[in-house]
Biotite code that builds the C-alpha atoms (Angstrom):
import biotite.structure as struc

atoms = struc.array([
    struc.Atom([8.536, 5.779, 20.031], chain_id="A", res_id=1, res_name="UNK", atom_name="CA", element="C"),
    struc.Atom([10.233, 3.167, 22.020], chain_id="A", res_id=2, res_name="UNK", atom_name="CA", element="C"),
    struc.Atom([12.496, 5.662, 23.605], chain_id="A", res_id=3, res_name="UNK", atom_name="CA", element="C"),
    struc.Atom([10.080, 8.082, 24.332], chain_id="A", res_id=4, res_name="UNK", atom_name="CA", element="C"),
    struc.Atom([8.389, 5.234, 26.106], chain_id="A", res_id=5, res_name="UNK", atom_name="CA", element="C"),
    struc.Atom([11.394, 4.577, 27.850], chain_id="A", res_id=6, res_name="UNK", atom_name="CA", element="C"),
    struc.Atom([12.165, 7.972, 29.109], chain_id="A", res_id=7, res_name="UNK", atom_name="CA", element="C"),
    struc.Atom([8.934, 8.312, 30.610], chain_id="A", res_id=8, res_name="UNK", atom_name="CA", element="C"),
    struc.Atom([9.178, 4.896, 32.403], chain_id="A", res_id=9, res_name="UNK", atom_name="CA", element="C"),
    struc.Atom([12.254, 6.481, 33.701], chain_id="A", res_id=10, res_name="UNK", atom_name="CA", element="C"),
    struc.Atom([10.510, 9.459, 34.810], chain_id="A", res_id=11, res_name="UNK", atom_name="CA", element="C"),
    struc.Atom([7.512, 7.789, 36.413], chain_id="A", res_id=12, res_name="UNK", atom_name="CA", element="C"),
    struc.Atom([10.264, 6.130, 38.800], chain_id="A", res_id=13, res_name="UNK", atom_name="CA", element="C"),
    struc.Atom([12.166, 8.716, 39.807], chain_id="A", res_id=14, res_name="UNK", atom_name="CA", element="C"),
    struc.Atom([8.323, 11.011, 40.466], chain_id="A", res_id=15, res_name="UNK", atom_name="CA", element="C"),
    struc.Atom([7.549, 7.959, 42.964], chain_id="A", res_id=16, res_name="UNK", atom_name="CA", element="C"),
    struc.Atom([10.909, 7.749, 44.541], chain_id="A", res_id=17, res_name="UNK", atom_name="CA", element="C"),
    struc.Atom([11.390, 11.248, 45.106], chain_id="A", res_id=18, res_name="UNK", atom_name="CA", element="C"),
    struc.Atom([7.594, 11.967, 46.318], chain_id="A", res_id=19, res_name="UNK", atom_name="CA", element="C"),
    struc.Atom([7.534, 12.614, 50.104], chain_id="A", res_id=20, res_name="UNK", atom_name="CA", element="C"),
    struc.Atom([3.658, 11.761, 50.390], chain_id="A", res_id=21, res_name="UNK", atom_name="CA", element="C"),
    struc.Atom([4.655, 8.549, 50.322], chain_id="A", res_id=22, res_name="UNK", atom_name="CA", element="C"),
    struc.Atom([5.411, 6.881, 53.971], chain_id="A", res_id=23, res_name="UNK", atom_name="CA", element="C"),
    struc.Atom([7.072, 3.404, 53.507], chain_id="A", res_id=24, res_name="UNK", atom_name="CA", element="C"),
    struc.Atom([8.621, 1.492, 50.546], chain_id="A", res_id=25, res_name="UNK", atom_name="CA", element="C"),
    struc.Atom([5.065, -0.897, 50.489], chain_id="A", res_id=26, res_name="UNK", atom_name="CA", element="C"),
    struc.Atom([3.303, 2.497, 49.009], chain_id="A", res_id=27, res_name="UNK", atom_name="CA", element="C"),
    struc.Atom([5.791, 3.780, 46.535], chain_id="A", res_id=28, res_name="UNK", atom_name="CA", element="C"),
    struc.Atom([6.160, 0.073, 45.408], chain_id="A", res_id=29, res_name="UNK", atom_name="CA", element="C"),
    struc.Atom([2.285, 0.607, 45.411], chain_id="A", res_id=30, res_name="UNK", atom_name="CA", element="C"),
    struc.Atom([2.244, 3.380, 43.423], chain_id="A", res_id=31, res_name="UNK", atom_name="CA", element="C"),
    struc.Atom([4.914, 2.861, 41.055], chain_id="A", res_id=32, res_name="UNK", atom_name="CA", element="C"),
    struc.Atom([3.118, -0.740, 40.401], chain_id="A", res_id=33, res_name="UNK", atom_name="CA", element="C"),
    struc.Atom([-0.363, 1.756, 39.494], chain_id="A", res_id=34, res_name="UNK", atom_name="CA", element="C"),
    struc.Atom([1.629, 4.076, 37.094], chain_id="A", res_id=35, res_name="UNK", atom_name="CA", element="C"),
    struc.Atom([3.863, 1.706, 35.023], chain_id="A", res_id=36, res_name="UNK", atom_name="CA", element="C"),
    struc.Atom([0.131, -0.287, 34.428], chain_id="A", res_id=37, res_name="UNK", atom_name="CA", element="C"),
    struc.Atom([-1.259, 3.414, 33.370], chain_id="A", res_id=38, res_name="UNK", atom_name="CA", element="C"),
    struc.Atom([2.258, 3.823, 31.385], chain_id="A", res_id=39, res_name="UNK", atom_name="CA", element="C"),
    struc.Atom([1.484, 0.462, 29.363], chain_id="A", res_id=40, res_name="UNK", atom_name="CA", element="C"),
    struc.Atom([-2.058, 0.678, 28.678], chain_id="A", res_id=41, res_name="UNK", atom_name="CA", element="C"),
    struc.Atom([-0.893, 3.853, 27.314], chain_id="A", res_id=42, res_name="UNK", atom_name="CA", element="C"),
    struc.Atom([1.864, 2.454, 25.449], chain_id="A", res_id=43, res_name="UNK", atom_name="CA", element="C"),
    struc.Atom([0.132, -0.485, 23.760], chain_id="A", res_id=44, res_name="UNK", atom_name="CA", element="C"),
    struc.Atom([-2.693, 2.367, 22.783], chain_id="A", res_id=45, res_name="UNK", atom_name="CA", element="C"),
    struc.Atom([-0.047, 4.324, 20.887], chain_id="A", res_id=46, res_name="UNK", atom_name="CA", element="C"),
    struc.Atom([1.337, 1.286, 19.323], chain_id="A", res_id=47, res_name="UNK", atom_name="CA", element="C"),
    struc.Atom([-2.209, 0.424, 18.067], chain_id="A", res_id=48, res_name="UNK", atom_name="CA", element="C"),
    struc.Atom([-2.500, 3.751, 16.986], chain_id="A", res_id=49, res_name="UNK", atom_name="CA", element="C"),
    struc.Atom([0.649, 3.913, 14.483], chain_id="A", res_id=50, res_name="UNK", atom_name="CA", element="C"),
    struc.Atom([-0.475, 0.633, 13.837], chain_id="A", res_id=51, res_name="UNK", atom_name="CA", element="C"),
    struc.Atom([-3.166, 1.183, 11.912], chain_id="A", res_id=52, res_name="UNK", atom_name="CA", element="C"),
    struc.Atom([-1.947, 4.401, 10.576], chain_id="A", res_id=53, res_name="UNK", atom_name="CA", element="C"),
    struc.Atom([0.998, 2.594, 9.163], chain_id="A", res_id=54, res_name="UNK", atom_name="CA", element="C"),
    struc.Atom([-1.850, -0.148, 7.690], chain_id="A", res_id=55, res_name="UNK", atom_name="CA", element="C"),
    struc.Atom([-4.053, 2.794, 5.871], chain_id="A", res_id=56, res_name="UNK", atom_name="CA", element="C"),
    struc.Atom([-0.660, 3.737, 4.422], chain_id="A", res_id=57, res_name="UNK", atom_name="CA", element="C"),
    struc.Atom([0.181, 0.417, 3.055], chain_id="A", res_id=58, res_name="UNK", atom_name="CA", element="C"),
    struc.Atom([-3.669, -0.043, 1.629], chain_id="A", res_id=59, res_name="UNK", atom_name="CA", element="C"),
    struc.Atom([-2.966, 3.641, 0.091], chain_id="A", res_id=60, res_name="UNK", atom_name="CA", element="C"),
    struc.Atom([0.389, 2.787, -1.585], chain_id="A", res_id=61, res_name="UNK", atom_name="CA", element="C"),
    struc.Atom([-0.740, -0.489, -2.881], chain_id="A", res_id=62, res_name="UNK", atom_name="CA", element="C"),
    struc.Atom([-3.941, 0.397, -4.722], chain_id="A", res_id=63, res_name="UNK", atom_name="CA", element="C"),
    struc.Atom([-1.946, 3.659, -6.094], chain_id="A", res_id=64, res_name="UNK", atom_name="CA", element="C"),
    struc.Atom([1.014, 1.113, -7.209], chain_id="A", res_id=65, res_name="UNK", atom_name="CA", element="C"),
    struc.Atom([-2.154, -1.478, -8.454], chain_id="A", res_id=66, res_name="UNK", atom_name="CA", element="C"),
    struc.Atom([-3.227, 2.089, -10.669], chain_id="A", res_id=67, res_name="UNK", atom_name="CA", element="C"),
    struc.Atom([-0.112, 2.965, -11.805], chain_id="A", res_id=68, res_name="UNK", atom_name="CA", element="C"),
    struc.Atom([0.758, -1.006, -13.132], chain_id="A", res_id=69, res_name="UNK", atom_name="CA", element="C"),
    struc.Atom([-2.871, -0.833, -15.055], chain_id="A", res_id=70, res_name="UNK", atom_name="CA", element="C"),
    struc.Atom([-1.656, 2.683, -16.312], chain_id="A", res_id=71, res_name="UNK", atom_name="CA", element="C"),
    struc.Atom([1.466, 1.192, -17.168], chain_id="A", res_id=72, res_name="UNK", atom_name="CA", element="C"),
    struc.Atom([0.359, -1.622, -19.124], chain_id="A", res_id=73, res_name="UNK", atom_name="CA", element="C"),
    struc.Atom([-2.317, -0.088, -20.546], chain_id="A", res_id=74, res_name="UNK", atom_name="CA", element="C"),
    struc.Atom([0.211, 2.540, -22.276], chain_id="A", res_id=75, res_name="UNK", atom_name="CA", element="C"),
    struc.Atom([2.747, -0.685, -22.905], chain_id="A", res_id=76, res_name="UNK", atom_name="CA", element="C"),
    struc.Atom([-0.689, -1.665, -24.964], chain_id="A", res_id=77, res_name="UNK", atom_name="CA", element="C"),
    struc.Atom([-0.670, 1.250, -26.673], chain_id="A", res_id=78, res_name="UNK", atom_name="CA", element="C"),
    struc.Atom([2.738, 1.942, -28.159], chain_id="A", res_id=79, res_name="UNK", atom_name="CA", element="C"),
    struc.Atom([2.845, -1.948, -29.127], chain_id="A", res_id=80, res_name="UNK", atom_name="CA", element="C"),
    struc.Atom([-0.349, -1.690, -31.399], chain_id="A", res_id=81, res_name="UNK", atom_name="CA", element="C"),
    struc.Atom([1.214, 1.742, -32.726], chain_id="A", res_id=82, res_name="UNK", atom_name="CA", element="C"),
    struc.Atom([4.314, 0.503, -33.777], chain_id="A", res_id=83, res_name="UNK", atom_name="CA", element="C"),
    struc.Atom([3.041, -2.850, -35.362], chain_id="A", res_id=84, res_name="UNK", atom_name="CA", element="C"),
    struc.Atom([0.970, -2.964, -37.723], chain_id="A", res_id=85, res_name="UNK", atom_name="CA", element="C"),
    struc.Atom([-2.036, -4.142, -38.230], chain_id="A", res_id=86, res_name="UNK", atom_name="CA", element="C"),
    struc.Atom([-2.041, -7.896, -38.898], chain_id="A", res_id=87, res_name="UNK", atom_name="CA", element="C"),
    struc.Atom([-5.468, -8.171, -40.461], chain_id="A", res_id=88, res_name="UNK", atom_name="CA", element="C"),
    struc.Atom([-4.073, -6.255, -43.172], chain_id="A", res_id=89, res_name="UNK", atom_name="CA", element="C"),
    struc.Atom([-1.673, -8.997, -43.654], chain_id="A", res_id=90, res_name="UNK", atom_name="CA", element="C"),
    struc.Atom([-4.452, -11.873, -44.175], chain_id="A", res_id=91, res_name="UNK", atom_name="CA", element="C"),
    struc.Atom([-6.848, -10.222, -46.540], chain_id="A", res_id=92, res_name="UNK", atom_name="CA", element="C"),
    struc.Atom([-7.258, -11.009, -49.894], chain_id="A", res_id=93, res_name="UNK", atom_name="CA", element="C"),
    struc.Atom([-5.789, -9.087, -52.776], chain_id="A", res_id=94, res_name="UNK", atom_name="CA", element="C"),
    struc.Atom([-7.966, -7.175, -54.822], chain_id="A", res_id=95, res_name="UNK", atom_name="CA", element="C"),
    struc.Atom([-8.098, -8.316, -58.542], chain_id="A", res_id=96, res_name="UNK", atom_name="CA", element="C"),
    struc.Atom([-5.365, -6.275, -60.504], chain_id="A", res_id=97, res_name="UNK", atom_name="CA", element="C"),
    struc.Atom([-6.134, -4.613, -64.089], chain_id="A", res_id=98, res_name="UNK", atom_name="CA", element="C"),
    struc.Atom([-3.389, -7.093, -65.562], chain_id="A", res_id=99, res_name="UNK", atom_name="CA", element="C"),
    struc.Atom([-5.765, -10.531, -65.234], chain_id="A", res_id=100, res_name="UNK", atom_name="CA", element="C"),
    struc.Atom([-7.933, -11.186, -67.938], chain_id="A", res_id=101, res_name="UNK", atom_name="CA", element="C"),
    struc.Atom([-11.084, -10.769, -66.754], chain_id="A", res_id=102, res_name="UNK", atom_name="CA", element="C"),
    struc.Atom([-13.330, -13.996, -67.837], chain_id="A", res_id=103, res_name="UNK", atom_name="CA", element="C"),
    struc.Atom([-17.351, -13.576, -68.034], chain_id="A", res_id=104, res_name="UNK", atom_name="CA", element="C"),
    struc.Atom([-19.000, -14.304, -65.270], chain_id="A", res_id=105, res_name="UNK", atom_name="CA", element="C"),
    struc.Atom([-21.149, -17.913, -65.493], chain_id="A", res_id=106, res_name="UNK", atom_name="CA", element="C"),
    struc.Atom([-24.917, -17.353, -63.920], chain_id="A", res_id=107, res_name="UNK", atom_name="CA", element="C"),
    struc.Atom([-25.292, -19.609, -61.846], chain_id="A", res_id=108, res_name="UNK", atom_name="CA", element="C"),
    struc.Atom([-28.407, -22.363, -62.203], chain_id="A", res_id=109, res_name="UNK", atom_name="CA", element="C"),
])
């Protein structure tokens, strides 16, 4: 971009130096002064312009790299509580084997 810029700074000289129209060195000083002010209003535009484009696509790549980090952790989630097992199972109470003499149950008053 710069470059481009450049070349057509370059260009906008050499138009004003070479015009004949022009009488005396006050008027292509004149003019020159007119078009580099056009060149730079037009420069700073187009800088504004990428700019912003290059914002959008820095928004753009970090909400799809904030959805692929939830996708990633969610699936993290996943194959952790798949390969573990459950730990409830681990805490519950065992259920009264066939070998335990079974007493009579007291009523309760």
């Amino acid at each position: 971009m710069r470059s481009n810029q450049a070349k057509v700074s370059v260009e906008t000289a050499k138009e004003v130096a070479n015009d004949k129209t022009l009488r005396n060195k006050a008027e292509k000083e004149r003019r020159l002064r007119e078009k580099n002010q056009n060149n730079t209003k037009k420069f700073i535009e187009e800088r504004k312009v990428a700019a912003m484009k290059q914002e959008k696509e820095k928004e753009k790549l970090r909400k799809l790299h904030e959805k692929q980090l939830e996708d990633l952790t969610k699936d993290i989630q996943n194959v952790s509580e798949v390969s573990t097992p459950p730990e409830e199972d681990a805490g519950s109470v065992p259920a009264p084997s066939s070998t335990t003499s079974a007493s009579p149950a007291l009523p309760l008053l």
